[in-house]
C-alpha atoms as an extended CHARMM CRD file, in Angstrom:
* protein
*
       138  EXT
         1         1  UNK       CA              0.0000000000        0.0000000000        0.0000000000  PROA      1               0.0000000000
         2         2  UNK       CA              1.0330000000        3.2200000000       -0.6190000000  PROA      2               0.0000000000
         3         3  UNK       CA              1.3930000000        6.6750000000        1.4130000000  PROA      3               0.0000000000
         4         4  UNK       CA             -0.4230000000        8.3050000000       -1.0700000000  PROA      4               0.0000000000
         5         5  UNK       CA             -3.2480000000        6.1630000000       -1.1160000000  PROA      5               0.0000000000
         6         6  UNK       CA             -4.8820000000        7.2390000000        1.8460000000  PROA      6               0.0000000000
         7         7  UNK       CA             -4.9680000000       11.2660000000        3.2530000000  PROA      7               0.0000000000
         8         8  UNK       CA             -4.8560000000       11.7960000000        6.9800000000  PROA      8               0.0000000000
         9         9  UNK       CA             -8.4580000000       12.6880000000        6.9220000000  PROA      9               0.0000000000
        10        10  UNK       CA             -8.6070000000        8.9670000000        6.1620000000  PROA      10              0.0000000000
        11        11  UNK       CA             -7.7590000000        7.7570000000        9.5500000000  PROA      11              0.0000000000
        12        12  UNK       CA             -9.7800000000        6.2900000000       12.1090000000  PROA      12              0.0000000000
        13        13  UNK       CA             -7.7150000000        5.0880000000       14.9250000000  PROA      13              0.0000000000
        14        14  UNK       CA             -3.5060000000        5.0110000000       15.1910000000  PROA      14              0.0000000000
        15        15  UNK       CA             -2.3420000000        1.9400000000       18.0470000000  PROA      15              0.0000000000
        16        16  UNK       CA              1.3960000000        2.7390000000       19.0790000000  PROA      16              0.0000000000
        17        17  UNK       CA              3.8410000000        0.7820000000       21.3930000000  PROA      17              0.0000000000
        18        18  UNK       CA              6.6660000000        1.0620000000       23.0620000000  PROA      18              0.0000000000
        19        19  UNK       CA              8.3670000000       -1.8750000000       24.3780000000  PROA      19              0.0000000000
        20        20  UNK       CA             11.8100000000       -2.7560000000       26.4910000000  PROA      20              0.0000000000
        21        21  UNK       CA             13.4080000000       -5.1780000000       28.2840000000  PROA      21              0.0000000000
        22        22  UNK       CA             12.6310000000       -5.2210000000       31.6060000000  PROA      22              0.0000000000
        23        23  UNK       CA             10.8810000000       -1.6470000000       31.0140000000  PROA      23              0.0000000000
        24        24  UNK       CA              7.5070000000       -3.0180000000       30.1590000000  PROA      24              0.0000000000
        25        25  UNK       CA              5.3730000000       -1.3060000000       27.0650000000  PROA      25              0.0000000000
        26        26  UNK       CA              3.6200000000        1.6920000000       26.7010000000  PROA      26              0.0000000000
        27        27  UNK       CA              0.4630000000        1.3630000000       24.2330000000  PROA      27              0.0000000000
        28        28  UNK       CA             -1.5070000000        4.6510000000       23.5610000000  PROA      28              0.0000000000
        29        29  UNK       CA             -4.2560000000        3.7050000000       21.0360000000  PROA      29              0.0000000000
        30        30  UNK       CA             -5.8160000000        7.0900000000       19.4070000000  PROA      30              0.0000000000
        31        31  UNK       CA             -9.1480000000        6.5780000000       18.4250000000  PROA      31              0.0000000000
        32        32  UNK       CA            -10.3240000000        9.2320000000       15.9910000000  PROA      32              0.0000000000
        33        33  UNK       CA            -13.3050000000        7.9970000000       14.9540000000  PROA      33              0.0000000000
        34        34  UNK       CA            -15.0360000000        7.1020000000       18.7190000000  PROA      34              0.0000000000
        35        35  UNK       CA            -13.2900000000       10.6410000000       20.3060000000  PROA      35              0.0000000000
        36        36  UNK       CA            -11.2510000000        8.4530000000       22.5350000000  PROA      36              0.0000000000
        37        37  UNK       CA             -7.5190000000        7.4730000000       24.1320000000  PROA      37              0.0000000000
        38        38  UNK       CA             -7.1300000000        4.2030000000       25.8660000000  PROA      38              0.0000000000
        39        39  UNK       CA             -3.5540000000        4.3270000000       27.6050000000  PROA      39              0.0000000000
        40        40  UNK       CA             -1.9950000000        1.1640000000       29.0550000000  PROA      40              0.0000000000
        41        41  UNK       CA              1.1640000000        1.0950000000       30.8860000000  PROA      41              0.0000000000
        42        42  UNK       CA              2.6450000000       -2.5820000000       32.2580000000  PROA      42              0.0000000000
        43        43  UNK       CA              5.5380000000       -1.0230000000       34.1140000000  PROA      43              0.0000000000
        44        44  UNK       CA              2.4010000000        1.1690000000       35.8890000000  PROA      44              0.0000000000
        45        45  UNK       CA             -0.6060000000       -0.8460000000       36.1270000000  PROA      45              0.0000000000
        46        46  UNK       CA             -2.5570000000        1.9280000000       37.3340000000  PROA      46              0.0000000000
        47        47  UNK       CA             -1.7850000000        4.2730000000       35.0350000000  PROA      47              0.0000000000
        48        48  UNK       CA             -4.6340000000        2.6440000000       32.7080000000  PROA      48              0.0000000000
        49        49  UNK       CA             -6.9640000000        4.8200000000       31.4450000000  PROA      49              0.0000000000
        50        50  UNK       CA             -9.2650000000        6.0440000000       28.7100000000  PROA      50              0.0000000000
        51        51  UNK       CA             -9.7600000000        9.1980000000       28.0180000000  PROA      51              0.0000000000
        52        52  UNK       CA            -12.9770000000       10.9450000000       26.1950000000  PROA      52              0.0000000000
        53        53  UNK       CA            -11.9940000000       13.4970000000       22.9430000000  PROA      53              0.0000000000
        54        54  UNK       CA            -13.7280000000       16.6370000000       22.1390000000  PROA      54              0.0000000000
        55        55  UNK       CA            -14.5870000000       17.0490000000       18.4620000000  PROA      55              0.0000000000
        56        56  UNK       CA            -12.1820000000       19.9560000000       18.7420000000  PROA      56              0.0000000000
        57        57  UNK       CA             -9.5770000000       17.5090000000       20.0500000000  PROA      57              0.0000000000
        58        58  UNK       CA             -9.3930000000       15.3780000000       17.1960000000  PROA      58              0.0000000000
        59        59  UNK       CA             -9.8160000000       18.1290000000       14.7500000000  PROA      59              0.0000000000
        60        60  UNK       CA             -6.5090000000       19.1440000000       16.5490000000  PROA      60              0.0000000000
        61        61  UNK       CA             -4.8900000000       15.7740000000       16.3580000000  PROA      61              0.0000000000
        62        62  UNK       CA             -5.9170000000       15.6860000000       12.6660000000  PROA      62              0.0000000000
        63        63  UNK       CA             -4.4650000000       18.7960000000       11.8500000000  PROA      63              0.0000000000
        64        64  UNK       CA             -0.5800000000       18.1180000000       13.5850000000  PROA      64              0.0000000000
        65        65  UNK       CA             -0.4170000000       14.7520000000       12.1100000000  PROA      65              0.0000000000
        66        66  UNK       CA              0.8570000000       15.5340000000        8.4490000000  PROA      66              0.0000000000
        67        67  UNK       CA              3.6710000000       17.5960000000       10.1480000000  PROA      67              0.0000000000
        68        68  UNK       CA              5.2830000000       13.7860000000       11.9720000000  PROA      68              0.0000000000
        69        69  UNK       CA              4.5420000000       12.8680000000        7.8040000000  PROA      69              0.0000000000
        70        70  UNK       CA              3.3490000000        9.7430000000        9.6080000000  PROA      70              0.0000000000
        71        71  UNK       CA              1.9240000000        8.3450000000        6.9150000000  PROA      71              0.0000000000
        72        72  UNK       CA              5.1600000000        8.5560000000        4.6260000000  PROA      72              0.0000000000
        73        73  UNK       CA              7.7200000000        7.2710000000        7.4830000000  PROA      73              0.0000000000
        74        74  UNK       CA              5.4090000000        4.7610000000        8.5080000000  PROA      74              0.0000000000
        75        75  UNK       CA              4.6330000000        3.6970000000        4.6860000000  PROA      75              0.0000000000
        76        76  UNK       CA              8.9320000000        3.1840000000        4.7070000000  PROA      76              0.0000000000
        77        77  UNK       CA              9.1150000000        0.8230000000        7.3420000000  PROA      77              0.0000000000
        78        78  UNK       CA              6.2730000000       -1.4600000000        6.5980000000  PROA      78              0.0000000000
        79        79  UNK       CA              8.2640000000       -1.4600000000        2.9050000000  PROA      79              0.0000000000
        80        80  UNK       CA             11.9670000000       -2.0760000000        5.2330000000  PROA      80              0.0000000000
        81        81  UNK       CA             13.1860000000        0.9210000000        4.1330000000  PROA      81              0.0000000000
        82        82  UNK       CA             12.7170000000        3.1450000000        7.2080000000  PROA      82              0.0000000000
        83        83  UNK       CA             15.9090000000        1.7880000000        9.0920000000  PROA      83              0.0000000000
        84        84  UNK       CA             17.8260000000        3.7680000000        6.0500000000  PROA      84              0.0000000000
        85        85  UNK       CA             16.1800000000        6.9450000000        7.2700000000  PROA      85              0.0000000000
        86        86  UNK       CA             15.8590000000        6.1080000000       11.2770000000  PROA      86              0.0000000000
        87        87  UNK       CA             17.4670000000        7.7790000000       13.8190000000  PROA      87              0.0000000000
        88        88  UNK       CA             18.8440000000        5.5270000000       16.7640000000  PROA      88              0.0000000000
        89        89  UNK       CA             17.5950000000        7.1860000000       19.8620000000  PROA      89              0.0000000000
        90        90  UNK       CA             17.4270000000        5.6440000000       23.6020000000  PROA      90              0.0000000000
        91        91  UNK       CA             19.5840000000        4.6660000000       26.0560000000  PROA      91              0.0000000000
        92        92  UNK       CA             18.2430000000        1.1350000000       25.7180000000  PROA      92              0.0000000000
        93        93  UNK       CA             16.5240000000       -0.6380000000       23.2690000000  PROA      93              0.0000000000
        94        94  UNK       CA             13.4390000000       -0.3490000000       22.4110000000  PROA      94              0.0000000000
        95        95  UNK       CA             10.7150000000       -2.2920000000       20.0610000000  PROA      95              0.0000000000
        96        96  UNK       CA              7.7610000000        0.2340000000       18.7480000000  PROA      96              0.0000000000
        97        97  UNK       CA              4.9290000000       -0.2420000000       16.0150000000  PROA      97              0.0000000000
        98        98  UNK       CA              2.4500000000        2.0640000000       15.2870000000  PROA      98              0.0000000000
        99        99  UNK       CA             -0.5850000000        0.4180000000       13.0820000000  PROA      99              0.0000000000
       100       100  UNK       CA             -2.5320000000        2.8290000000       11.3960000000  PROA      100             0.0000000000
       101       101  UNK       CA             -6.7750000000        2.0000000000       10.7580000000  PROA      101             0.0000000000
       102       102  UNK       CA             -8.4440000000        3.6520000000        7.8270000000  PROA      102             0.0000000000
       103       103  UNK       CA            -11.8080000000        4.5680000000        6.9780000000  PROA      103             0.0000000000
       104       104  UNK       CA            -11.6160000000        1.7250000000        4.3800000000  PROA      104             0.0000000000
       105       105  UNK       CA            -10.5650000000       -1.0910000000        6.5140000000  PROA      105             0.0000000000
       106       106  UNK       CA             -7.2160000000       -1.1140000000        5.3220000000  PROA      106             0.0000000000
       107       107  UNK       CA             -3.9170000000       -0.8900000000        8.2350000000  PROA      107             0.0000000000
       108       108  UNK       CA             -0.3560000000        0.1420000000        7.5610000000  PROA      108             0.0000000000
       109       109  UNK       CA              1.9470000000       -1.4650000000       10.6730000000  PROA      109             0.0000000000
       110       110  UNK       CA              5.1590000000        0.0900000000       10.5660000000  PROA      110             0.0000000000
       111       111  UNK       CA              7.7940000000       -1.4730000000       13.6850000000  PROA      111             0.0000000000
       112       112  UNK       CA             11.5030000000       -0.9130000000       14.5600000000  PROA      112             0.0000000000
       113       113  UNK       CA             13.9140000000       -1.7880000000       17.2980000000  PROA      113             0.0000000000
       114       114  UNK       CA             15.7100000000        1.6500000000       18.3130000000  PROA      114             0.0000000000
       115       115  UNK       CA             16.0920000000        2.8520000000       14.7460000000  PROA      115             0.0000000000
       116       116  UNK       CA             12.9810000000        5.6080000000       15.5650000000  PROA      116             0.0000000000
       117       117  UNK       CA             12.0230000000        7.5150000000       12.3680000000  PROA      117             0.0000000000
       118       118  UNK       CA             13.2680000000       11.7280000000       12.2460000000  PROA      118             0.0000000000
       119       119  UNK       CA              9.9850000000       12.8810000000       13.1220000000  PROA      119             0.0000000000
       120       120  UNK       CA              8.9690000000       10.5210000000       15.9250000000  PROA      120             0.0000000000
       121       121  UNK       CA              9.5690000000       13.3140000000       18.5360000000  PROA      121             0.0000000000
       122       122  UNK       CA              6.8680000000       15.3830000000       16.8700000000  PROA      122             0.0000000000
       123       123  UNK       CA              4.6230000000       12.3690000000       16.5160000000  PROA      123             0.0000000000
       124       124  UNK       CA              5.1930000000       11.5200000000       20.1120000000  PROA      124             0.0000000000
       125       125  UNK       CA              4.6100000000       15.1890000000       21.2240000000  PROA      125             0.0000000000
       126       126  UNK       CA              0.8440000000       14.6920000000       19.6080000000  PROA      126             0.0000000000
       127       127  UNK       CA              0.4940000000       11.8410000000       21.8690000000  PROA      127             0.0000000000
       128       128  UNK       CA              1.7150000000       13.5430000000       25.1840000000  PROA      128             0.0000000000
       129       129  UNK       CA             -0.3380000000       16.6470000000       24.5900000000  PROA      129             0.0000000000
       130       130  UNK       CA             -3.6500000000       14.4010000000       24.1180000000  PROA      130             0.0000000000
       131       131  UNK       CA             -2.3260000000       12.1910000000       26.8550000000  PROA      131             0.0000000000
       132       132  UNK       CA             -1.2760000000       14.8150000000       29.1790000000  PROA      132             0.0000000000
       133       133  UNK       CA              1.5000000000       12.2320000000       30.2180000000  PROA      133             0.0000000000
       134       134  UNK       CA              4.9100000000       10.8540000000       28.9750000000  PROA      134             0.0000000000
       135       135  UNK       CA              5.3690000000        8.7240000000       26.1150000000  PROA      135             0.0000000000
       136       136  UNK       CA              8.5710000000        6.9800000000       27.2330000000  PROA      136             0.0000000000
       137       137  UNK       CA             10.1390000000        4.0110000000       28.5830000000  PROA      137             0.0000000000
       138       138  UNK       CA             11.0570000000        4.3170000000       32.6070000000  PROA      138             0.0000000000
């Protein structure tokens, strides 16, 4: 499938993880089409929650996405060309994936361990302003 298939406008929910040894996984799954965030932490059991989004919220969300270019990175990595253009970041290593829904029923699932893409700190920034909390491994 191809980036330019779909248009931002197109999706309905984006699932992201964040996984380490011994760290536990961080899943924030960004549901654009029900208005809502469901946050699980393993490391912090009880920091589960899900969250309700305003209309205005995900018009918000919609609006900073093509700025990560999500949908092009993400298109590379599902291809295995991403680790060309990845960044290593972390301490530690660290699995992620981030599977994009769209309104057709089609998914792009995109995954790498440590090699992050450029513009995951602006893609992780969307999810810590609608999450009001941290989107990183203790």
């Amino acid at each position: 499938m191809s980036d330019s298939k779909h248009d931002y406008n197109d999706i309905v929910s984006i699932e992201t993880e964040l996984s380490g040894y011994r760290r536990g996984s961080l899943k924030a799954m960004l549901d654009l089409g029900a208005g809502r965030l469901a946050w699980t932490d393993t490391h912090m059991w009880n920091n589960d929650f899900v969250r309700a989004l305003s209309a205005e919220a995900v018009a918000n969300i919609r609006k900073k996405l093509p700025a990560t270019e999500l949908l092009s990175w993400a298109a590379d990595y599902a291809s295995g060309v991403g680790n060309l253009m990845g960044s290593m970041t972390g301490s530690f290593p660290q699995d992620w994936s981030v599977i994009i829904r769209f309104s057709d029923g089609e998914s792009l699932k995109a995954c790498g361990v440590s090699s992050f893409p450029k513009q995951w700190g602006a893609y992780r920034q969307v999810i810590e302003e609608v999450a009001k909390t941290s989107f990183r491994l203790r």
